[in-house]
C-alpha positions as CSV (number, residue, x, y, z in Angstrom):
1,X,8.2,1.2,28.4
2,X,4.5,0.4,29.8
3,X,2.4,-2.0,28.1
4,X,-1.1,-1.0,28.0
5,X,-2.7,-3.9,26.4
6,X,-2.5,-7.1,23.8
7,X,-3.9,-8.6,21.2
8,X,-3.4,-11.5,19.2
9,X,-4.2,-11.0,15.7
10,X,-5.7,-14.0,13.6
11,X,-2.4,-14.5,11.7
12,X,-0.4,-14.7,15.1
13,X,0.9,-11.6,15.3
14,X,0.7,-9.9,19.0
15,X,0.0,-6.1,18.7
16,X,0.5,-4.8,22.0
17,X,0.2,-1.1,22.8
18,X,2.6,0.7,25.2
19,X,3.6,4.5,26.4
20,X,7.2,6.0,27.0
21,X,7.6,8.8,29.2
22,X,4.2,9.5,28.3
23,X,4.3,9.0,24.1
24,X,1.7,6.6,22.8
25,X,3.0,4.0,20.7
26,X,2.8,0.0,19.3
27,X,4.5,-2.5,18.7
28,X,3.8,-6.0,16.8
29,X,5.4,-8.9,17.0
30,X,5.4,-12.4,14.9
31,X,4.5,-15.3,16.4
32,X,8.5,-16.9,16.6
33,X,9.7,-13.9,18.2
34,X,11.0,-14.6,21.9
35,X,13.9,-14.4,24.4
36,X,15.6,-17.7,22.0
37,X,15.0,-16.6,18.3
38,X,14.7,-12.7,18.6
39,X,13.6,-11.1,15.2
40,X,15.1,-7.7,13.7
41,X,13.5,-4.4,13.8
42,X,11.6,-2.6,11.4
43,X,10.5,1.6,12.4
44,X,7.1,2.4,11.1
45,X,6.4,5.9,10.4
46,X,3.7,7.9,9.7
47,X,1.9,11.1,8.3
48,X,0.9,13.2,11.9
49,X,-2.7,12.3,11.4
50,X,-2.1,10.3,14.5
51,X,-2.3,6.5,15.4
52,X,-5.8,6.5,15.7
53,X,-6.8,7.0,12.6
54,X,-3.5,5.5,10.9
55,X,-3.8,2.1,12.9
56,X,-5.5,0.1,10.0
57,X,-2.6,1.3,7.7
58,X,-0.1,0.7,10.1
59,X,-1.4,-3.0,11.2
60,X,-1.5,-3.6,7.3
61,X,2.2,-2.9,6.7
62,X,3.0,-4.6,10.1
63,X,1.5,-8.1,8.9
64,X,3.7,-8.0,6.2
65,X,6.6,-6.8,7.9
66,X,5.6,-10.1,10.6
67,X,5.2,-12.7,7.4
68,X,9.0,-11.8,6.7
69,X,10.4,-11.8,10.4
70,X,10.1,-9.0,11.7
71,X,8.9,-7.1,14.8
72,X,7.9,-3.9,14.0
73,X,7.3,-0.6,16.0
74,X,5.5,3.3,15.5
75,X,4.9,5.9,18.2
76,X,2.7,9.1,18.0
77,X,4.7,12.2,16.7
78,X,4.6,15.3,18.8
79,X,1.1,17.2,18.5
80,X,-1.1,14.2,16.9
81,X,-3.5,12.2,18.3
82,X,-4.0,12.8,21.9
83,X,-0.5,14.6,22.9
84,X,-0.7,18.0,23.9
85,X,-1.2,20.2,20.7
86,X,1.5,22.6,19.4
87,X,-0.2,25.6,18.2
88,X,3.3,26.9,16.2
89,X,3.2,23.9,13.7
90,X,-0.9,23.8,13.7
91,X,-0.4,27.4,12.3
92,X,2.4,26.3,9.7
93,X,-0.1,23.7,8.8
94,X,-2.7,26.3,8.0
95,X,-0.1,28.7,6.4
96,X,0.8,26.2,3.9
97,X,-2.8,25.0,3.2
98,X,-3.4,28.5,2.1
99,X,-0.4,29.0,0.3
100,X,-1.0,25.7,-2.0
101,X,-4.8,27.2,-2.8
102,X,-3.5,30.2,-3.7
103,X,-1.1,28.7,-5.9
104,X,1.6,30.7,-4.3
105,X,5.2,29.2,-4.2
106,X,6.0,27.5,-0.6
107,X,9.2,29.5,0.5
108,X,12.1,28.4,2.6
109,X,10.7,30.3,6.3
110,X,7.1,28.1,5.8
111,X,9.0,24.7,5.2
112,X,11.4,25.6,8.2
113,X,8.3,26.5,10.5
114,X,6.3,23.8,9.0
115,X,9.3,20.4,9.3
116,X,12.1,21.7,11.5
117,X,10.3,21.7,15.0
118,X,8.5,18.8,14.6
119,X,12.1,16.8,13.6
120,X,13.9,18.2,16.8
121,X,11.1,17.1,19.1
122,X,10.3,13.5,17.2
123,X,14.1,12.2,15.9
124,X,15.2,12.2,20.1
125,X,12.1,10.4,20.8
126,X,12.4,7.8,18.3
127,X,15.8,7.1,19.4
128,X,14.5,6.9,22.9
129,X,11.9,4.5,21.7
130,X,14.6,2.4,20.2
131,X,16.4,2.2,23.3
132,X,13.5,0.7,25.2
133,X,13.1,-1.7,22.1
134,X,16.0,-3.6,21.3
135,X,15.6,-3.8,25.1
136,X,13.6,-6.1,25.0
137,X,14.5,-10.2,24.8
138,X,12.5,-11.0,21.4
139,X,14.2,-8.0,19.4
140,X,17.2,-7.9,18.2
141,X,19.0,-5.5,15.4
142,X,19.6,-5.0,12.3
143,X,17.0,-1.8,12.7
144,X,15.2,-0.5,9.5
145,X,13.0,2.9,8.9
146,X,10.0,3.0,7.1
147,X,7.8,5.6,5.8
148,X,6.4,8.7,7.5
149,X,8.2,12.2,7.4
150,X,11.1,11.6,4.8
151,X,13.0,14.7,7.0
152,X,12.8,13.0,10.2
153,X,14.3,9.3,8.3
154,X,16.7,11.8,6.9
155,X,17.3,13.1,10.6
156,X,17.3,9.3,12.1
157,X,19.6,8.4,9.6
158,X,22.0,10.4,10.3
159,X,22.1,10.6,13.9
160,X,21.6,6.8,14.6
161,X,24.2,4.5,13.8
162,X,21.4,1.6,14.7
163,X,19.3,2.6,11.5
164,X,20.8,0.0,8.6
165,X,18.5,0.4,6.4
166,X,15.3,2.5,5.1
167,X,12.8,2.7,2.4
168,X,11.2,6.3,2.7
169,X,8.2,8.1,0.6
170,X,9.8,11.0,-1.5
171,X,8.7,14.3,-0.1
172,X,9.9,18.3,-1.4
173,X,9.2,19.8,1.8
174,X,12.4,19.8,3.0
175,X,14.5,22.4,4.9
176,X,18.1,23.4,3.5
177,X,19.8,22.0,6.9
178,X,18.0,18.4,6.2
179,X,19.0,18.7,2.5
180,X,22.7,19.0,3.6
181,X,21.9,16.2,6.3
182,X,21.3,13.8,3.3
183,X,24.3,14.5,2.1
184,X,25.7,12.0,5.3
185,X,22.8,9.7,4.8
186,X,25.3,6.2,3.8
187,X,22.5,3.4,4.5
188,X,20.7,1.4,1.6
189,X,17.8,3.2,0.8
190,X,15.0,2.3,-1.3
191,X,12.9,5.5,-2.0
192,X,9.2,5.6,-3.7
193,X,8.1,8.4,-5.7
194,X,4.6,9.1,-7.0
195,X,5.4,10.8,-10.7
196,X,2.5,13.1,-10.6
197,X,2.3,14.2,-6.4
198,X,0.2,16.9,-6.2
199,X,1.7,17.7,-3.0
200,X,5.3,17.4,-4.2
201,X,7.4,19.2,-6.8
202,X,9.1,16.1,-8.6
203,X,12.2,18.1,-9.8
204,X,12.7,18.6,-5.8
205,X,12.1,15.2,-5.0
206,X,15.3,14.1,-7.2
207,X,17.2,16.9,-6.3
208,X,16.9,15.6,-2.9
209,X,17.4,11.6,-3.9
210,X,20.5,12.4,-5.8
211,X,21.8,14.5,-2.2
212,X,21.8,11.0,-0.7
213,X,25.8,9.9,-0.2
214,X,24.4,6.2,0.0
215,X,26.5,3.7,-2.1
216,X,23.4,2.0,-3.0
217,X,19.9,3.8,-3.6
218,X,17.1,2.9,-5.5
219,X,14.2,4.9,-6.5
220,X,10.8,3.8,-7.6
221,X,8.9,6.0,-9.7
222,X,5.3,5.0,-10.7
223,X,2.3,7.2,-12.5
224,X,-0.4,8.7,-10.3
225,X,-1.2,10.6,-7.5
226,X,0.1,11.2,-3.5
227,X,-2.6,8.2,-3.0
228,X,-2.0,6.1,-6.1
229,X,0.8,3.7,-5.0
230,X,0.1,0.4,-6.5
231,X,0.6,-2.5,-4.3
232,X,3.3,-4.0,-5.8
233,X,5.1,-1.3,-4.4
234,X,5.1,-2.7,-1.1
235,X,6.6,-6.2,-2.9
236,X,9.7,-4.4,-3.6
237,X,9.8,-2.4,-0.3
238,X,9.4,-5.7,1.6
239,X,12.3,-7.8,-0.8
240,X,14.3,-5.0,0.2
241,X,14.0,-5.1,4.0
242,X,14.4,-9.1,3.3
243,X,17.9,-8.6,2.1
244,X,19.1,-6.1,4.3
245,X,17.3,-6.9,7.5
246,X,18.2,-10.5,7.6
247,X,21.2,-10.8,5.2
248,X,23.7,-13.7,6.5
């Protein structure tokens, strides 16, 4: 891991951008974090719109995750921002785009093209990125995952032991194999869901929430939109990291 640059924000919390093995990524820090009082984790992710244009969101929800304790952490996904393109998933893209005009149904071979690559390529990365982070003197576990691609938090889930927690953003886009993935998922999660998504199909969205094995699993329904989360949302998401994230 490379630090590229630092800033101190005006509440105290240090942004400092870094690349790994050539991956773009940030990481924040509250002000009591250090080698003495090391803070838990908390795994931002993201829409692949890349960081650029996601930074103001992402500084947003890492202020708050700072005011309760915690670092917090995001890297580019593969073909966003300014890593090389991938012309297979570009094309899904554009695939589905014209498929949701059309109003034709989204089958199983255009979700698999459209998720499955970009999860192969982004879950070892993330791990790879957590590595280098809990590395680090002022970070310490528990880990949690937030946001972004619920396949590849499905993916991390399962795959990293470190994960203890996540809140994810309900998505029906999902391939069969990370349907049955769920099924292992065992962490707390706390899971939102925007009742009228025009991007999702609700009935898939529980069928996937109730795959979840996790003894305990919440889900937050509210009215509105893919863009109409209220911001009392992010209360709840926060209390949750709060008693998972620094229980005992």
């Amino acid at each position: 891991m490379h630090f590229t640059s630092e800033t101190r924000l005006d509440d105290g919390v240090l942004e400092r951008h870094f690349t790994l093995d050539g991956i773009p990524g940030l990481l924040w820090t509250p002000p009591e974090a250090s080698a003495s009082t090391p803070v838990p984790l908390i795994l931002l992710g993201h829409p692949p719109l890349g960081l650029r244009a996601m930074h103001p969101r992402l500084v947003s929800r890492a202020r708050r995750a700072a005011a309760d304790g915690f670092a917090s952490a995001t890297i580019e996904l593969p073909g966003s921002g300014d890593r090389p393109a991938r012309p297979a998933l570009n094309q899904a893209r554009e695939d589905l785009r014209r498929a949701m005009r059309a109003g034709e149904p989204v089958g199983d071979d255009l979700v698999d093209a459209l998720v499955l690559p970009l999860v192969d390529a982004a879950v070892p990365e993330w791990r790879s990125a957590l590595d280098a982070l809990l590395s680090l003197p002022e970070i310490d576990g528990p880990v949690g995952f937030s946001g972004g691609l619920i396949s590849v938090a499905v993916r991390l889930a399962v795959t990293d032991p470190r994960i203890t927690a996540a809140v994810l953003f309900a998505g029906s886009l999902v391939p069969r194999v990370i349907f049955e993935e769920a099924r292992q998922v065992t962490v707390p999660l706390h899971v939102l869901l925007q009742w009228d998504d025009e991007g999702n199909d609700r009935e898939a969205s529980l069928a996937l929430f109730d795959a979840f094995a996790c003894p305990e699993k919440s889900l937050h329904a509210h009215m509105g939109g893919h863009s109409g989360v209220p911001a009392h949302a992010g209360d709840a998401a926060a209390g949750f990291f709060v008693r998972h994230l620094r229980a005992g």
